[in-house]
C-alpha positions, 0 to 999 in steps of 0.5 A, a space after each residue: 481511793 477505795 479498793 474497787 477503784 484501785 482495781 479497776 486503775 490496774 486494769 486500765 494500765 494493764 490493758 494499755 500495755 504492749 507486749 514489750 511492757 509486759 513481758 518487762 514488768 512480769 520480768 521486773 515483778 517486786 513482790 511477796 513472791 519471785 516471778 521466774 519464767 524462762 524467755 522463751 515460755 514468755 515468747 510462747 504466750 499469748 499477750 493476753 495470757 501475759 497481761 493475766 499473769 502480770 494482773 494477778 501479780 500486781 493485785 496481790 499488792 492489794 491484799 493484806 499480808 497475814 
């Protein structure tokens, strides 16, 4: 699957998601870095603000660590 391809899958499953699921997985990120929102600052945002956050945090598993 190319990269292009991978991205787009992303953004499908992104898009899908409730608020409940995305505030879960941005909760729940295992990545290079920690993600560490307070409840309450997540509660403040919009889902579509939540469903940037998480999209920019799983695309940075398709990146090439140097």
């Amino acid at each position: 699957m190319s990269t292009t391809e991978n991205y787009e899958q992303l953004i499908r499953m992104v898009a899908s998601l409730g608020r409940n699921d995305v505030v879960q997985k941005i909760k729940s990120f295992n990545g290079r870095f920690r993600l560490d929102f307070t409840d309450e600052y997540l509660k403040g945002l919009s889902l579509d603000r939540l469903k940037h956050i998480l999209f920019a945090a799983l695309s940075t598993k398709f990146k090439k660590p140097n």
